[in-house]
C-alpha positions in Angstrom: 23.5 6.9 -11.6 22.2 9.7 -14.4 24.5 7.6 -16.9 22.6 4.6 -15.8 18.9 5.9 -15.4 18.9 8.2 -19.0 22.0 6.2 -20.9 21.1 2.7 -20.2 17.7 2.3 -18.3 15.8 4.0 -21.7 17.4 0.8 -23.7 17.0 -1.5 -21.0 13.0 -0.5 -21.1 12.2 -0.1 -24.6 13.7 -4.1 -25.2 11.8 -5.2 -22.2 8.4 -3.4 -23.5 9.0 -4.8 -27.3 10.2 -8.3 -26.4 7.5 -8.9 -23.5 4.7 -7.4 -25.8 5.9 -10.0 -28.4 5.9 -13.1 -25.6 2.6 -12.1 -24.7 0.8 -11.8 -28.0 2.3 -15.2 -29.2 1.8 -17.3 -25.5 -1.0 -15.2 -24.0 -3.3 -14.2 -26.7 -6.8 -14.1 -25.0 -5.6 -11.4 -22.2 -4.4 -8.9 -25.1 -7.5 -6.7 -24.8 -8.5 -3.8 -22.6 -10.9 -5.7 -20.3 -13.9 -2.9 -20.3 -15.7 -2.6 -17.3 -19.0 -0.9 -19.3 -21.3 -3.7 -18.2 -20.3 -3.3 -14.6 -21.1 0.5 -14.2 -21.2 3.0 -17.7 -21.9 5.9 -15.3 -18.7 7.5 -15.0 -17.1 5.7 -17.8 -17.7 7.6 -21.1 -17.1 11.0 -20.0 -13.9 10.1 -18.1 -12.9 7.7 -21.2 -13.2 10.3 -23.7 -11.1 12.9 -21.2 -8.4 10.4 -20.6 -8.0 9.1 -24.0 -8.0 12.3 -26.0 -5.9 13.7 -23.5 -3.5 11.1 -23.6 -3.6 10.6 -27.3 -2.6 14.7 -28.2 0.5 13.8 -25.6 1.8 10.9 -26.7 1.3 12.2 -30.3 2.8 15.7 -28.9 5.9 13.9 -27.0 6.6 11.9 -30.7 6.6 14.7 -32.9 7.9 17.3 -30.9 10.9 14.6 -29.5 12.0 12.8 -32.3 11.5 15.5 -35.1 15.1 16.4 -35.7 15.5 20.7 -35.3 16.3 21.1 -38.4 12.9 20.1 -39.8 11.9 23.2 -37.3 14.3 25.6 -38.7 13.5 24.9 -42.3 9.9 25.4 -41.9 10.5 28.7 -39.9 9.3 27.6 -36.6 11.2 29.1 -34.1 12.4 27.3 -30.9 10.4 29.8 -28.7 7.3 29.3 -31.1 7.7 25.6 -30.4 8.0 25.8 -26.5 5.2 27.8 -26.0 3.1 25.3 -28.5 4.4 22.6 -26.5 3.3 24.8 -23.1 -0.2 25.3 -24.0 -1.4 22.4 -26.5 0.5 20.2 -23.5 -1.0 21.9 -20.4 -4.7 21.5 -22.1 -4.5 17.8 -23.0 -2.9 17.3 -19.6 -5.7 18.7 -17.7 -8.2 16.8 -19.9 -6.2 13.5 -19.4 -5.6 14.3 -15.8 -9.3 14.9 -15.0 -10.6 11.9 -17.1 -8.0 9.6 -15.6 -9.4 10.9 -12.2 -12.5 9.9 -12.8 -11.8 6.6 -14.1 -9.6 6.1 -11.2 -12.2 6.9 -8.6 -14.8 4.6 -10.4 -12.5 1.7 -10.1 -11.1 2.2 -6.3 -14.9 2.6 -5.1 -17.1 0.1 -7.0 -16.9 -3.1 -5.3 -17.6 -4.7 -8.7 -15.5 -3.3 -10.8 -12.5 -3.0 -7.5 -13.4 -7.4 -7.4 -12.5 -7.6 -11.1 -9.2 -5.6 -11.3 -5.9 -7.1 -11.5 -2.9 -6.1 -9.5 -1.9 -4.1 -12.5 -4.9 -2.5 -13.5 -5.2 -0.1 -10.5 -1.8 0.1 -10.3 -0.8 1.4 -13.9 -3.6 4.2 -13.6 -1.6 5.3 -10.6 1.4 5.5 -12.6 -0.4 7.2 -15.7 -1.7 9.5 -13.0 1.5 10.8 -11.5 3.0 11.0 -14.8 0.3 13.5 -15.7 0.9 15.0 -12.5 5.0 15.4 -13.2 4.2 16.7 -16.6 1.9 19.4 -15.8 4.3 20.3 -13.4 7.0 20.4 -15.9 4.8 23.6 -17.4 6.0 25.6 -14.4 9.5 25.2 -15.3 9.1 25.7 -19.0 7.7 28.8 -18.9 10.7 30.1 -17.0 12.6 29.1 -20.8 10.4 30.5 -23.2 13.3 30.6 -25.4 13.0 27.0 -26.2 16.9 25.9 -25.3 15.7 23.8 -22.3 13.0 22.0 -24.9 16.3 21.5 -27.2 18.2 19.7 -24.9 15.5 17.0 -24.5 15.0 16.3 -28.1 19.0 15.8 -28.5 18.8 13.3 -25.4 15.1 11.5 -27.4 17.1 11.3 -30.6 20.2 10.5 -29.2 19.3 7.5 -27.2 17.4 6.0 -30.7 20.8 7.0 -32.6 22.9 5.0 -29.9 24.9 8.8 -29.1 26.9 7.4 -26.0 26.4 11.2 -24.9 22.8 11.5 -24.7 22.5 11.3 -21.2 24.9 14.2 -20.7 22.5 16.2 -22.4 19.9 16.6 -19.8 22.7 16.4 -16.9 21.8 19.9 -15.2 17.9 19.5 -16.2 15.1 20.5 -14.1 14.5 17.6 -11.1 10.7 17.6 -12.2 11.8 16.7 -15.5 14.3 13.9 -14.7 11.6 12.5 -12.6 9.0 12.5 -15.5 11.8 11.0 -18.0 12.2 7.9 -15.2 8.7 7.2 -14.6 7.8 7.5 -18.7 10.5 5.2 -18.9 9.0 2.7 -16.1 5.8 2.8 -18.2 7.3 1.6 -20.9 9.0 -1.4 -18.6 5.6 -2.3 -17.3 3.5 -1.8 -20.4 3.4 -5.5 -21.7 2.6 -6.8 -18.3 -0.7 -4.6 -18.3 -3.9 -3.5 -20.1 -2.1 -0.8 -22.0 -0.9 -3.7 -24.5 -4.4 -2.9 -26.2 -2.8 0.2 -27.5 -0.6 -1.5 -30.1 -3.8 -3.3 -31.6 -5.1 0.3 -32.2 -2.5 1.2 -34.8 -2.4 -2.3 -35.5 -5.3 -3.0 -37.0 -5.6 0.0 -39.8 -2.4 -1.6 -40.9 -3.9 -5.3 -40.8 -6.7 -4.2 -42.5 -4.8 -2.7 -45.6 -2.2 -5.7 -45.9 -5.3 -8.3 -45.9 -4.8 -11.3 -47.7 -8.2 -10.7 -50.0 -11.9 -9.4 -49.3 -14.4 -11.0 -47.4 -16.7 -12.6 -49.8 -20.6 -11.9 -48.5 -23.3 -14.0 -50.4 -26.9 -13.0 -50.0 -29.2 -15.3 -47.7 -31.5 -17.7 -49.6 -35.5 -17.3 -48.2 -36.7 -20.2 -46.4 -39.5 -20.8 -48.5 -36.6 -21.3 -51.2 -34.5 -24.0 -48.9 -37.7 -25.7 -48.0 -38.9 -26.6 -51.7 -35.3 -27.6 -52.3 -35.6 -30.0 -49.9 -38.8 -32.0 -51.3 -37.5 -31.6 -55.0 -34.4 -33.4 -53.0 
């Protein structure tokens, strides 16, 4: 079952979140957006949006780097593995608790407004559950890293992250004797990713999308200045 959940699963739901956000953008373009609910009720809404996005944006940004950085790139630029944990530890713990209570707050705005309850899908009260107890898991995972300070156990997980994108058959023995709290975090990230072209959080992709659109544009947008109306008016009797 651990070969299955961190050998195969991680494969298993990156192909489903890449090939299903492909099928969606080509067959179901008009529901690739977030679906704001501003109009409905703002109150709330900023102040938990900020929270919850910056939050979540430092993670994911955090988890990237820190994962898929090979060690050496560490070692050569003198950062120790202790040094890294305990960047990871508090830089994590902080955007956590931002992310945590803006996600709250969003949560709470959506489960109570009749309005906003009326207009939400299956899926969009039931992926903030899941990006709730993923925050939840992940702060807990603090607890247990600060027990390693010496930065092996944070090691371990960025052989098993590279291994699985460098097809290592033995990535999943890696993490074999890990924390419970962190297995359960892996598994649900993981589930996230299975679900994610099935909900809102497709949106995401059009974020890092569009700088890169922008750049590779065909040509500019030619803008011509408006003619007065006085102008278009004797043009018309002369006609």
């Amino acid at each position: 079952m651990h070969e299955f959940l961190f050998g195969i699963y991680p494969y298993i739901a990156l192909a489903v979140m890449i090939v299903g956000s492909i099928a969606r953008y080509d067959r179901d373009p008009f529901t690739w957006k977030s679906s704001s609910s501003q109009l409905l009720r703002r109150r709330q809404l900023v102040v938990g949006s900020v929270l919850f996005h910056v939050g979540v944006l430092v993670i994911f940004f955090g988890h990237l780097i820190g994962l898929l950085t090979p060690i050496w790139v560490f070692d050569a630029l003198g950062i120790s593995h202790g040094a890294k944990q305990v960047l990871a530890i508090v830089l994590g713990g902080v955007a956590g608790v931002m992310a945590l209570a803006g996600g709250a707050m969003l949560l709470h705005r959506r489960m109570t407004d009749p309005r906003i309850r009326a207009t939400s899908s299956f899926w969009d009260i039931a992926i903030m559950w899941l990006l709730m107890a993923q925050l939840v898991l992940g702060i807990g995972t603090i607890f247990v890293s600060i027990r390693h300070l010496d930065g092996g156990e944070m090691v371990r997980f960025m052989a098993w992250a590279q291994g699985i994108f460098t097809f290592d058959s033995h990535a999943a023995s890696y993490i074999e004797d890990a924390a419970l709290v962190f297995k359960l975090h892996l598994f649900l990230g993981l589930t996230i990713f299975l679900v994610f072209p099935f909900t809102r959080l497709v949106h995401i992709l059009s974020g890092f999308a569009a700088p890169v659109r922008y750049l590779m544009r065909a040509g500019y947008q030619i803008m011509r200045t408006r003619r007065p109306a006085t102008a278009l008016r004797g043009a018309g009797r002369e006609g």
